[in-house]
HTML snippet that shows the backbone in 3Dmol.js (N, CA, C, O; Angstrom):
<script src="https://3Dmol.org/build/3Dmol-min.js"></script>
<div id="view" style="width:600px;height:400px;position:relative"></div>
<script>
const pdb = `
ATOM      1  N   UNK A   1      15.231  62.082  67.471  1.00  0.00           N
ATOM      2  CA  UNK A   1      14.658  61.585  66.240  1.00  0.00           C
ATOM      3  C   UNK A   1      15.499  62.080  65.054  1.00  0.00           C
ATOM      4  O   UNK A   1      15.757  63.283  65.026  1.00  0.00           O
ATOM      5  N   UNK A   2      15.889  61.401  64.214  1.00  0.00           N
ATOM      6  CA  UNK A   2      16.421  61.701  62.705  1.00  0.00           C
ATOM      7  C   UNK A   2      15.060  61.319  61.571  1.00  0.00           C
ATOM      8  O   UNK A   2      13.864  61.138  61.798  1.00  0.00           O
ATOM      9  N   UNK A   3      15.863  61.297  60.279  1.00  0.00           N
ATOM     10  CA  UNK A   3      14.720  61.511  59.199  1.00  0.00           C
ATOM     11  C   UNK A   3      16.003  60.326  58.663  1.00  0.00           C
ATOM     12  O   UNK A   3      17.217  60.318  58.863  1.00  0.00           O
ATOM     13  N   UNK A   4      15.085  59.371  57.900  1.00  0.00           N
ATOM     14  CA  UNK A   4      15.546  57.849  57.259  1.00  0.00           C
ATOM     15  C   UNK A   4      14.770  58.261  56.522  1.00  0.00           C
ATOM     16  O   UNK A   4      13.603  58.574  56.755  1.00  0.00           O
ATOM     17  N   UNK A   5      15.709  58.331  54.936  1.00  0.00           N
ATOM     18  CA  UNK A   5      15.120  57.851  53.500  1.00  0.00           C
ATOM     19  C   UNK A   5      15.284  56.027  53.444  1.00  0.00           C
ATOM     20  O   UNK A   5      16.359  55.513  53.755  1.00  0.00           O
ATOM     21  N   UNK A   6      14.180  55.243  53.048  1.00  0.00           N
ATOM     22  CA  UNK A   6      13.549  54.148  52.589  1.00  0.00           C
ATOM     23  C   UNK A   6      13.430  54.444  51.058  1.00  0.00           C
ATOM     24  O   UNK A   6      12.969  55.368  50.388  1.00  0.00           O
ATOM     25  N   UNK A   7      14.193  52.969  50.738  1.00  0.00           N
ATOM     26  CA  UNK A   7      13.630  52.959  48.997  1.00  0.00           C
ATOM     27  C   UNK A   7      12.948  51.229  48.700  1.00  0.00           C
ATOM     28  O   UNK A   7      13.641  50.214  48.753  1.00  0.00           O
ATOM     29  N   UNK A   8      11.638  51.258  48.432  1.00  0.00           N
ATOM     30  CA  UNK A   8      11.119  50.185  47.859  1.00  0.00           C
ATOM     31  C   UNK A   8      11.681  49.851  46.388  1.00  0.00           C
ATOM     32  O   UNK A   8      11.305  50.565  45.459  1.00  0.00           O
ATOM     33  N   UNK A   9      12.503  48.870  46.168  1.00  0.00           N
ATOM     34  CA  UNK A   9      13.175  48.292  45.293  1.00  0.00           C
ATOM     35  C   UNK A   9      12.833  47.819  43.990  1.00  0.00           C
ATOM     36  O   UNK A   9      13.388  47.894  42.893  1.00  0.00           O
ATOM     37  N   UNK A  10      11.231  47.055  44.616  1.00  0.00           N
ATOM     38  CA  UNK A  10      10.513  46.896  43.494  1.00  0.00           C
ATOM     39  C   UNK A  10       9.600  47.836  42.678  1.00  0.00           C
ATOM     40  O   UNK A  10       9.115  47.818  41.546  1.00  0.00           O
ATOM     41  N   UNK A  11       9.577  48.619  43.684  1.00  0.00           N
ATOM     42  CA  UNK A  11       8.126  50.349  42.859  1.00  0.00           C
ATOM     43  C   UNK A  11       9.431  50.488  42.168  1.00  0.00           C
ATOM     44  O   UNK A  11       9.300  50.228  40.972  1.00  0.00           O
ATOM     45  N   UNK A  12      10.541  50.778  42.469  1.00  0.00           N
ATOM     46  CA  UNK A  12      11.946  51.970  42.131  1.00  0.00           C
ATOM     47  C   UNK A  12      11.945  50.994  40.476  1.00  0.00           C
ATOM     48  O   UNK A  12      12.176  49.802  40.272  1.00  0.00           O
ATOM     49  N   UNK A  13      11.403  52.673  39.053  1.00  0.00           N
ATOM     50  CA  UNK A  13      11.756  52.030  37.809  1.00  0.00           C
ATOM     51  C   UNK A  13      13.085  53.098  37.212  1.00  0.00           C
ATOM     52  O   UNK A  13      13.080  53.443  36.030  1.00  0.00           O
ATOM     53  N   UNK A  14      14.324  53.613  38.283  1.00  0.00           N
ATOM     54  CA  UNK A  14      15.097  53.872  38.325  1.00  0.00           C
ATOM     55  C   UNK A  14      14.954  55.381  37.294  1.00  0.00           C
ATOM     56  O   UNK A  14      15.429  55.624  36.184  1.00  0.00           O
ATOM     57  N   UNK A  15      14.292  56.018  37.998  1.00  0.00           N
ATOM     58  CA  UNK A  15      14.164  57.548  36.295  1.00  0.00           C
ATOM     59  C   UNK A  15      15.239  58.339  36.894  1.00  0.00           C
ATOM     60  O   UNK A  15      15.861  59.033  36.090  1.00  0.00           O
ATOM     61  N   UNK A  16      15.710  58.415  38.485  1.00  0.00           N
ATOM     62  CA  UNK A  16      16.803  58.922  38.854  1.00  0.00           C
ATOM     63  C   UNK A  16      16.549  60.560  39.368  1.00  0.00           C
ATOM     64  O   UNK A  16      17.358  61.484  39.459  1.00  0.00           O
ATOM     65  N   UNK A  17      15.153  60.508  39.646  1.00  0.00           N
ATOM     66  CA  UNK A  17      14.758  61.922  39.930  1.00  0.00           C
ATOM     67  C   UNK A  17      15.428  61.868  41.393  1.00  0.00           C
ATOM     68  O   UNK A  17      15.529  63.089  41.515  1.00  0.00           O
ATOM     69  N   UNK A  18      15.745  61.570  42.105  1.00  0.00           N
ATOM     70  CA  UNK A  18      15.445  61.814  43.286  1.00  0.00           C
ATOM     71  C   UNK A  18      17.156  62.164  43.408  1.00  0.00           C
ATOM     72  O   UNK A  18      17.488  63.152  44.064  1.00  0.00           O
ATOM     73  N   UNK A  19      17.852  61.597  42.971  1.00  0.00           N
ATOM     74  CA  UNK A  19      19.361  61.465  42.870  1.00  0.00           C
ATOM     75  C   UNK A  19      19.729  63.222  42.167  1.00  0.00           C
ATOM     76  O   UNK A  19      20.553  64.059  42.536  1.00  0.00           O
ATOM     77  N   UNK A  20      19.210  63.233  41.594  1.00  0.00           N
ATOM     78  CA  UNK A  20      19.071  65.143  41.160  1.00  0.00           C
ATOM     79  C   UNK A  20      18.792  66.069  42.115  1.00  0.00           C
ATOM     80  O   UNK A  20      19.525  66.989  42.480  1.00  0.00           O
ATOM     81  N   UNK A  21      17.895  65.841  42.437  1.00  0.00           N
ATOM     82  CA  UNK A  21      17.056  66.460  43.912  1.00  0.00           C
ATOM     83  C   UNK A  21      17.920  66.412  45.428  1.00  0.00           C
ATOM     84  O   UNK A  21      17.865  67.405  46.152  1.00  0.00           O
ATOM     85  N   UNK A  22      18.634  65.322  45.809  1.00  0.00           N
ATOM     86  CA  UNK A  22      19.473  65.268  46.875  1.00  0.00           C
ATOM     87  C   UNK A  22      20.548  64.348  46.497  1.00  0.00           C
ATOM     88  O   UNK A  22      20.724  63.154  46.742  1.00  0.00           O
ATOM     89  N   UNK A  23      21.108  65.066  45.947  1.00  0.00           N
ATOM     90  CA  UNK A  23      22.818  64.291  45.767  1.00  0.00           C
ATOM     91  C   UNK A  23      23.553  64.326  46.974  1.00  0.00           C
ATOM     92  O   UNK A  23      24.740  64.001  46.938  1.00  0.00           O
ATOM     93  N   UNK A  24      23.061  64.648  47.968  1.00  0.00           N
ATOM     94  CA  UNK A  24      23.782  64.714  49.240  1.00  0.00           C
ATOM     95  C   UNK A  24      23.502  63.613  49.744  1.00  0.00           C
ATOM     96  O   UNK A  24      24.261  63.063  50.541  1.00  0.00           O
ATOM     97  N   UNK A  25      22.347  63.097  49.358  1.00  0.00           N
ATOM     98  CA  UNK A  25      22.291  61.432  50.624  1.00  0.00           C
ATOM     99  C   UNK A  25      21.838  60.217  49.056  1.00  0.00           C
ATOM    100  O   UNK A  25      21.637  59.039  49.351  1.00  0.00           O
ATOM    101  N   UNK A  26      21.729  60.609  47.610  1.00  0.00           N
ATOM    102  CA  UNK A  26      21.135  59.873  47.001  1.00  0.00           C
ATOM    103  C   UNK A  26      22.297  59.515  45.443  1.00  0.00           C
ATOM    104  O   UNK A  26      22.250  60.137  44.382  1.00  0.00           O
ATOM    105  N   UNK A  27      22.975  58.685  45.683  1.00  0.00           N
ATOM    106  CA  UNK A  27      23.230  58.412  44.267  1.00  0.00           C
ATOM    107  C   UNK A  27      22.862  57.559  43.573  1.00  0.00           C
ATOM    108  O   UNK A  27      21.898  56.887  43.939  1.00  0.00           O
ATOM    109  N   UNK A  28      23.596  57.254  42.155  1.00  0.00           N
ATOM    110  CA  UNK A  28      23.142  56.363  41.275  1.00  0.00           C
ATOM    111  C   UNK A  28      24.112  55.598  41.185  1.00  0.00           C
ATOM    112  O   UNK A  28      25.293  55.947  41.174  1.00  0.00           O
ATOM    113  N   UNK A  29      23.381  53.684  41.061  1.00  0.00           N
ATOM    114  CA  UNK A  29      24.586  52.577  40.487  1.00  0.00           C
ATOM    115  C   UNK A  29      24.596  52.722  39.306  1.00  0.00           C
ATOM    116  O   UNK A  29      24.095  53.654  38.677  1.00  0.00           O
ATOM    117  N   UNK A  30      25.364  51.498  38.761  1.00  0.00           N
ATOM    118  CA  UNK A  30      25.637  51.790  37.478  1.00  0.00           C
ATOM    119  C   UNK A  30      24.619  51.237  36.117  1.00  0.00           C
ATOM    120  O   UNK A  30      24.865  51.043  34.926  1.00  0.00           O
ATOM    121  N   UNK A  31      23.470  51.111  36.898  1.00  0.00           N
ATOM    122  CA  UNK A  31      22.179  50.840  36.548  1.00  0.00           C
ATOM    123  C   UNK A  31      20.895  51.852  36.263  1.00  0.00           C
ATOM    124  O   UNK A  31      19.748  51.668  35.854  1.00  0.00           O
ATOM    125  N   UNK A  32      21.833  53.277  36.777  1.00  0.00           N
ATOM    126  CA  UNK A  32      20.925  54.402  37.249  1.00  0.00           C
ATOM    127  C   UNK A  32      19.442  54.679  38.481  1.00  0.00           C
ATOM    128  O   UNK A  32      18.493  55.450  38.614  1.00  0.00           O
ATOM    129  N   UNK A  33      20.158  53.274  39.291  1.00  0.00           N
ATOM    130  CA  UNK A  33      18.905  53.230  40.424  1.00  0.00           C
ATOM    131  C   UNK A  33      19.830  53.829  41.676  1.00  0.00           C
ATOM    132  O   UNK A  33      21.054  53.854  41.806  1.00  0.00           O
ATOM    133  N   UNK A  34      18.569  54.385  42.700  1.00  0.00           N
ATOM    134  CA  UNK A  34      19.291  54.794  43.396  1.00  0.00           C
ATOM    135  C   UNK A  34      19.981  53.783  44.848  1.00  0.00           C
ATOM    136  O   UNK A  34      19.748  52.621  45.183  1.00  0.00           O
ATOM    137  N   UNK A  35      20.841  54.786  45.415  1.00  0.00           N
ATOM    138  CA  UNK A  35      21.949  54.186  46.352  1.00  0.00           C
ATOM    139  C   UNK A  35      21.444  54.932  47.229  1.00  0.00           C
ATOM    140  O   UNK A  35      21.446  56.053  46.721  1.00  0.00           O
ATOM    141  N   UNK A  36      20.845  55.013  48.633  1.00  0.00           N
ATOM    142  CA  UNK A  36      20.852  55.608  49.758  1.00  0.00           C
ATOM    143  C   UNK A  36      22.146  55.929  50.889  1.00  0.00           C
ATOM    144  O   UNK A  36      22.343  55.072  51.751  1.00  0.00           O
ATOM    145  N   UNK A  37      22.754  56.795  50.876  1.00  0.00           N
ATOM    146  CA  UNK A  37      24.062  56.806  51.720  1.00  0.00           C
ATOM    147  C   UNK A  37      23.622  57.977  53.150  1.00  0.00           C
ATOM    148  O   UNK A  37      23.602  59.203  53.045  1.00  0.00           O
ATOM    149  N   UNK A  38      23.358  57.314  54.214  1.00  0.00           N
ATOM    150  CA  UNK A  38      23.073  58.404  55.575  1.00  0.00           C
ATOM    151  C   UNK A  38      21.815  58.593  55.738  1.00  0.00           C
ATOM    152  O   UNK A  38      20.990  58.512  54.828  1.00  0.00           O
ATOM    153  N   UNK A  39      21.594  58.829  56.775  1.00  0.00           N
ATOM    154  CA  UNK A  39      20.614  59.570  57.028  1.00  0.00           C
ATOM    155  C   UNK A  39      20.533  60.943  56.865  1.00  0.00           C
ATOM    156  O   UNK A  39      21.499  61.636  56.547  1.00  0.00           O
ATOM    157  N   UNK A  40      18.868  61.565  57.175  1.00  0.00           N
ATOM    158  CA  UNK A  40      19.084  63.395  56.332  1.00  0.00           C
ATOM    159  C   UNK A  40      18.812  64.194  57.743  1.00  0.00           C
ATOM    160  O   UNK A  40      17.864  64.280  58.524  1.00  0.00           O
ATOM    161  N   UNK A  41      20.321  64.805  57.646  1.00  0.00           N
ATOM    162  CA  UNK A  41      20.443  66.160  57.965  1.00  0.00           C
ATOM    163  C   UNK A  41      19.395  66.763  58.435  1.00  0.00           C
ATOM    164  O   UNK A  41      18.336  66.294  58.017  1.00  0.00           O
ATOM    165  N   UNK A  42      19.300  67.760  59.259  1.00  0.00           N
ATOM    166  CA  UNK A  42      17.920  68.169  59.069  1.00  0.00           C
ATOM    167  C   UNK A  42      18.095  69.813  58.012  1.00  0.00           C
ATOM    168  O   UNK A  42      17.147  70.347  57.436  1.00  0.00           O
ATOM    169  N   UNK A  43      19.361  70.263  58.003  1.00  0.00           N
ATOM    170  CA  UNK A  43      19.505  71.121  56.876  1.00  0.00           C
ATOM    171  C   UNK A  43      19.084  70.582  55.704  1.00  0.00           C
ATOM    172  O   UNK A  43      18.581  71.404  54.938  1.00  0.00           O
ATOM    173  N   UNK A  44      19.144  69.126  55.210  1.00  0.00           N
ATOM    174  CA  UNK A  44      18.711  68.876  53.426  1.00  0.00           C
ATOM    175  C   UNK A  44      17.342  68.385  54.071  1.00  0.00           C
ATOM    176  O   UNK A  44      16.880  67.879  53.048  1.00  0.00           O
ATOM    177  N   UNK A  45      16.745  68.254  54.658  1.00  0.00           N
ATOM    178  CA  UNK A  45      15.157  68.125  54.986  1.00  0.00           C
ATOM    179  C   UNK A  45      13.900  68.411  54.277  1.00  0.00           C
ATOM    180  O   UNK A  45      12.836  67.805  54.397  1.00  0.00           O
ATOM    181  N   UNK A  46      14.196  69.534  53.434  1.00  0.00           N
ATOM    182  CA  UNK A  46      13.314  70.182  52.352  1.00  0.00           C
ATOM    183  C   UNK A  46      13.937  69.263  51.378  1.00  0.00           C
ATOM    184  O   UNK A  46      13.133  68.394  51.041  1.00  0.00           O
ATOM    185  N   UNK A  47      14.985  69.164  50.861  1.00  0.00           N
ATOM    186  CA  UNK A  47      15.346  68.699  49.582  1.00  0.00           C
ATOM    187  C   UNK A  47      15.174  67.133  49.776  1.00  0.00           C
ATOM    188  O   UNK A  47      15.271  66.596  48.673  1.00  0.00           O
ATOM    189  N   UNK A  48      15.001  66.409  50.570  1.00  0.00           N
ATOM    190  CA  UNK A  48      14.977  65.151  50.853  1.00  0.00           C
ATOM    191  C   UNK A  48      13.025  64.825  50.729  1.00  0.00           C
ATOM    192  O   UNK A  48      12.529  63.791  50.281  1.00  0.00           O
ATOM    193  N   UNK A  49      12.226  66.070  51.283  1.00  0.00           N
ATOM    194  CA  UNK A  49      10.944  65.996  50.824  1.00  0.00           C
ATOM    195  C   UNK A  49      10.458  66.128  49.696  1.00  0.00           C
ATOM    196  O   UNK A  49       9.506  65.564  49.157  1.00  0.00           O
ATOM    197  N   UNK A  50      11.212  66.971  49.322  1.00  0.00           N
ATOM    198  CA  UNK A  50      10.735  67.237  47.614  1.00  0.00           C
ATOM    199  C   UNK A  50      11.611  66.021  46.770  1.00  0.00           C
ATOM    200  O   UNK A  50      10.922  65.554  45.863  1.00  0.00           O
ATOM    201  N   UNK A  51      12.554  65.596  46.839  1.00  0.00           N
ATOM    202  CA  UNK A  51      12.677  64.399  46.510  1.00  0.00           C
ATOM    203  C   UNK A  51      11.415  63.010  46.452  1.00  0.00           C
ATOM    204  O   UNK A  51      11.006  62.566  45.379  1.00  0.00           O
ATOM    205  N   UNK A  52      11.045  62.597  47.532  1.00  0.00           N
ATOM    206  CA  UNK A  52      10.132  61.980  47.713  1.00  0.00           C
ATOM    207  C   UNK A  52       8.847  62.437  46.991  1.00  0.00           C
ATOM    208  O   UNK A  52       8.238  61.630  46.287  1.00  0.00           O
ATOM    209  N   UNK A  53       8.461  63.575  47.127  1.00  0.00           N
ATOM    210  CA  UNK A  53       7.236  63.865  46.172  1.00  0.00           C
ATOM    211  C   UNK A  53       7.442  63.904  44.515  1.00  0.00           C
ATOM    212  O   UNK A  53       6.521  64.023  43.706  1.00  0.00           O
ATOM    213  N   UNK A  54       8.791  63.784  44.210  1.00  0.00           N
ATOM    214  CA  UNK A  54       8.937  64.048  43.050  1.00  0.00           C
ATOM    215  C   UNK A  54       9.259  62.596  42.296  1.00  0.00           C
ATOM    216  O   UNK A  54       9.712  62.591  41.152  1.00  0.00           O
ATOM    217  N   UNK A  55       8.954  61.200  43.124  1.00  0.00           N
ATOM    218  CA  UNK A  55       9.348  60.134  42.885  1.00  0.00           C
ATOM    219  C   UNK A  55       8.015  59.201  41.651  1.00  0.00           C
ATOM    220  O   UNK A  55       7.133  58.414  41.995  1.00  0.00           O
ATOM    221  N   UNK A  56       8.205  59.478  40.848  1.00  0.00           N
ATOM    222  CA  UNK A  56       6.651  59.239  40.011  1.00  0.00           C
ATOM    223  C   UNK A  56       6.304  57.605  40.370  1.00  0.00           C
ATOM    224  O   UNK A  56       5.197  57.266  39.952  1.00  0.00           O
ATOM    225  N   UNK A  57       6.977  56.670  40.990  1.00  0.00           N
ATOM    226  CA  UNK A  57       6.675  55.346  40.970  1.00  0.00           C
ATOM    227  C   UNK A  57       6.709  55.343  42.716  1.00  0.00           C
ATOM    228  O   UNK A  57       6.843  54.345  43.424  1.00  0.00           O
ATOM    229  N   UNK A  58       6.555  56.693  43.145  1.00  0.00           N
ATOM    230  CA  UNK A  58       6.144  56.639  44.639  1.00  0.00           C
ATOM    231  C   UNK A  58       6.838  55.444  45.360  1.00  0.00           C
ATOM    232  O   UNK A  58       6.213  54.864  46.248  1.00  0.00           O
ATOM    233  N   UNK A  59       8.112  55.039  45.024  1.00  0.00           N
ATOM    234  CA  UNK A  59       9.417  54.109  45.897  1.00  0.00           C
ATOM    235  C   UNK A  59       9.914  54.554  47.028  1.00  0.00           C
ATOM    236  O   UNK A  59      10.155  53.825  47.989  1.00  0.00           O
ATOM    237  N   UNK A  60      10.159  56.146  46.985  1.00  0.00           N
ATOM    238  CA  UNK A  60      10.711  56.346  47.978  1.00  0.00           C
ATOM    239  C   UNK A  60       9.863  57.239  49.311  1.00  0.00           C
ATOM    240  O   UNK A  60       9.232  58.250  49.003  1.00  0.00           O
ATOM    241  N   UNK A  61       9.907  56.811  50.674  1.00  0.00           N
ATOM    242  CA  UNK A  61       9.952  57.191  51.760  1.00  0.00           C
ATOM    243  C   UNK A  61      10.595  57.924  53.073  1.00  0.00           C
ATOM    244  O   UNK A  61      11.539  57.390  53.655  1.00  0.00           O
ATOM    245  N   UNK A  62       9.927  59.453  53.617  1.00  0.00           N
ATOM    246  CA  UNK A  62      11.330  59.350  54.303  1.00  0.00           C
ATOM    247  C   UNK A  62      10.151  59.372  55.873  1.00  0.00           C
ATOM    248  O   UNK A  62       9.024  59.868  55.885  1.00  0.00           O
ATOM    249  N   UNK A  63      10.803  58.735  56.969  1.00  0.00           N
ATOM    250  CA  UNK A  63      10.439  58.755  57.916  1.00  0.00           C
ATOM    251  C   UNK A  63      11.331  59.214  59.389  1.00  0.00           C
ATOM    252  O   UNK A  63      12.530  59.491  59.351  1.00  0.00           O
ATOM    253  N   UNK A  64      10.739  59.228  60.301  1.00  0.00           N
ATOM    254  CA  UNK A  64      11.024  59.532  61.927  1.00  0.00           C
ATOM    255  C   UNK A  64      11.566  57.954  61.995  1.00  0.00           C
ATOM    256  O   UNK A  64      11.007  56.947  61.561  1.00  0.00           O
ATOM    257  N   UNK A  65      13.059  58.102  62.802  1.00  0.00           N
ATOM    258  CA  UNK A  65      13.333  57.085  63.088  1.00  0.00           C
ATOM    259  C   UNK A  65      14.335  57.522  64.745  1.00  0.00           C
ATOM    260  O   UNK A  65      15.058  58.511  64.858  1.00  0.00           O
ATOM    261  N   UNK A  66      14.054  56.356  65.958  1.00  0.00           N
ATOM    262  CA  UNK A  66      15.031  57.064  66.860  1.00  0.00           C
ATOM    263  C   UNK A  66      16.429  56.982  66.038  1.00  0.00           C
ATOM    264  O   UNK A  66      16.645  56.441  64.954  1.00  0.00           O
ATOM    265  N   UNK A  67      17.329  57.703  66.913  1.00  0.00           N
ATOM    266  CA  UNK A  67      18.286  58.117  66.051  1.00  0.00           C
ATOM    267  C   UNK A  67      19.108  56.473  66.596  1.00  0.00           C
ATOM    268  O   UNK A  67      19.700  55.827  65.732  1.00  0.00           O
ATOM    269  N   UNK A  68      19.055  55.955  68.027  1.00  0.00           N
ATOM    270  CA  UNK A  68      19.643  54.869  67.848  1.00  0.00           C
ATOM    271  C   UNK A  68      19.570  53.382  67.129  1.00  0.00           C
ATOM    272  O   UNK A  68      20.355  52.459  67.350  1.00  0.00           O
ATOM    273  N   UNK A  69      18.360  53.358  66.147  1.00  0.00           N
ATOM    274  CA  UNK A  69      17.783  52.467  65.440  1.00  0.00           C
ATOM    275  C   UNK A  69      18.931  52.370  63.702  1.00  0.00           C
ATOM    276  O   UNK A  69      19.288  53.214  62.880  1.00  0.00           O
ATOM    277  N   UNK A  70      19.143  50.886  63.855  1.00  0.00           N
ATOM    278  CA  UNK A  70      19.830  50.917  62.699  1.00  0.00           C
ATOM    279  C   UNK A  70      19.101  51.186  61.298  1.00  0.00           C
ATOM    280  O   UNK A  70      17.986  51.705  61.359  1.00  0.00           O
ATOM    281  N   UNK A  71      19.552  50.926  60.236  1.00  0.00           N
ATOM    282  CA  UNK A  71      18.811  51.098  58.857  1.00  0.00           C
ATOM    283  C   UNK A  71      17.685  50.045  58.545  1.00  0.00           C
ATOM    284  O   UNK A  71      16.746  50.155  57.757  1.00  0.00           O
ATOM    285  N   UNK A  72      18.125  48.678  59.614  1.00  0.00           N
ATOM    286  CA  UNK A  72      17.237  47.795  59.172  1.00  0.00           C
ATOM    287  C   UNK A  72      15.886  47.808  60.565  1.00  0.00           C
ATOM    288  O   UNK A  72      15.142  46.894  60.920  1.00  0.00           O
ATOM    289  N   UNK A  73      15.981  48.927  60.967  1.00  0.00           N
ATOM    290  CA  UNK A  73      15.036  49.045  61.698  1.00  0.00           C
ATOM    291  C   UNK A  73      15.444  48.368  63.158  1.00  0.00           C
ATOM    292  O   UNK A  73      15.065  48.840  64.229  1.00  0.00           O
ATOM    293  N   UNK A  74      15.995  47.585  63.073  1.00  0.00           N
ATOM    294  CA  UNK A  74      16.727  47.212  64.788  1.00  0.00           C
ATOM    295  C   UNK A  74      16.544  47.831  65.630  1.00  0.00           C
ATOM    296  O   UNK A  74      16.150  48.770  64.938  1.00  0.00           O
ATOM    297  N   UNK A  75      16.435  48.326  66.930  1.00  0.00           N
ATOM    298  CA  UNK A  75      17.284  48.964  67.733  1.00  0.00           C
ATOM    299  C   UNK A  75      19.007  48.299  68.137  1.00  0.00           C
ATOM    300  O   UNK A  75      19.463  47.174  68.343  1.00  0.00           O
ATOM    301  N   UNK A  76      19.414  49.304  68.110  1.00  0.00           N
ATOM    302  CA  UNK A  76      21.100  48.812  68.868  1.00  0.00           C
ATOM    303  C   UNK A  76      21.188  48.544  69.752  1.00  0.00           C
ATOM    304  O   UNK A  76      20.764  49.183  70.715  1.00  0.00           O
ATOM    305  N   UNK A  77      21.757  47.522  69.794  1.00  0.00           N
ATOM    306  CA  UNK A  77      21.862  46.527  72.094  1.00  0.00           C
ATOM    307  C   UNK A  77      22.559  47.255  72.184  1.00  0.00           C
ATOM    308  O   UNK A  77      23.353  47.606  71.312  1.00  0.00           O
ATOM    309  N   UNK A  78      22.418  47.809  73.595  1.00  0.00           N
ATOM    310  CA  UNK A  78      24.026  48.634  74.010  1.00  0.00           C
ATOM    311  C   UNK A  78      25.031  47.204  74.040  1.00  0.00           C
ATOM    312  O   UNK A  78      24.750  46.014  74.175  1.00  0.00           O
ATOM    313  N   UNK A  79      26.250  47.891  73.858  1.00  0.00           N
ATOM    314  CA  UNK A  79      27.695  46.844  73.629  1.00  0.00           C
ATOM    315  C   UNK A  79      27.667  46.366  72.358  1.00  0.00           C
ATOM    316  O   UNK A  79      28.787  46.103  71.922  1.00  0.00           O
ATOM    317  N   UNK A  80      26.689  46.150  71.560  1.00  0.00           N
ATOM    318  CA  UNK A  80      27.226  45.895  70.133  1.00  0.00           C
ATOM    319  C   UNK A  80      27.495  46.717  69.114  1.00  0.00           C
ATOM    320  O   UNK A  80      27.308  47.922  69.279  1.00  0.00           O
ATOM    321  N   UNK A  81      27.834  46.375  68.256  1.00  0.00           N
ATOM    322  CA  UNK A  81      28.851  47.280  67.013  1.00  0.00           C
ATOM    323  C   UNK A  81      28.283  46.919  65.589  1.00  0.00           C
ATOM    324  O   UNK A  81      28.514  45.910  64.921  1.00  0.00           O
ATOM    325  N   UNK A  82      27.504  47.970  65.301  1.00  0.00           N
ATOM    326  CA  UNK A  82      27.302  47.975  63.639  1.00  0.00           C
ATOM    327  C   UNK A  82      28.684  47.341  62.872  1.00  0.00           C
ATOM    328  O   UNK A  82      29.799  47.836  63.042  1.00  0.00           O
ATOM    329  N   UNK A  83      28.356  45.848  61.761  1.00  0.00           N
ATOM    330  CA  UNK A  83      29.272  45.663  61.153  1.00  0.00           C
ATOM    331  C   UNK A  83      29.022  46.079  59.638  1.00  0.00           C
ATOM    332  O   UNK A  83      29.920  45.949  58.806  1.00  0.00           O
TER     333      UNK A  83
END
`;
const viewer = $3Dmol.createViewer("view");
viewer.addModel(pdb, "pdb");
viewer.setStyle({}, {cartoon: {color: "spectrum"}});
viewer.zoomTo();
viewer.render();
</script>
């Protein structure tokens, strides 16, 4: 199992807290909304929770995901290749 940050697009009114909180998996476009890059570590695990609680328009999510499941929730066929 890994930990997947989820961002609801439409709650997200971009205040950029969360991008402060874990700059390790969270940046900002050039809009100041955030960018999700990876999945979390289980070392930034705390900082990836307190992120989420600190989200005032409650957008972001982090959940249990198997680790072979893509971002869009898929599972991976064996033999194919993330493009």
């Amino acid at each position: 199992m890994t930990l997947r940050l989820r961002l609801d697009p439409i709650a997200c009114a971009g205040h950029g807290l969360c991008a402060g909180l874990l700059p390790e998996r969270i940046g900002l476009d050039e809009w100041g909304y955030p960018v999700i890059t990876g999945d979390v570590p289980h070392g930034l695990a705390r900082d990836a929770r307190r992120a989420v609680r600190a989200c005032p328009t409650l957008a972001l999510r982090l959940s249990r995901v198997r680790a072979s499941q893509d971002p869009s929730g898929q599972r991976a066929r064996h033999g194919e290749r993330d493009s």
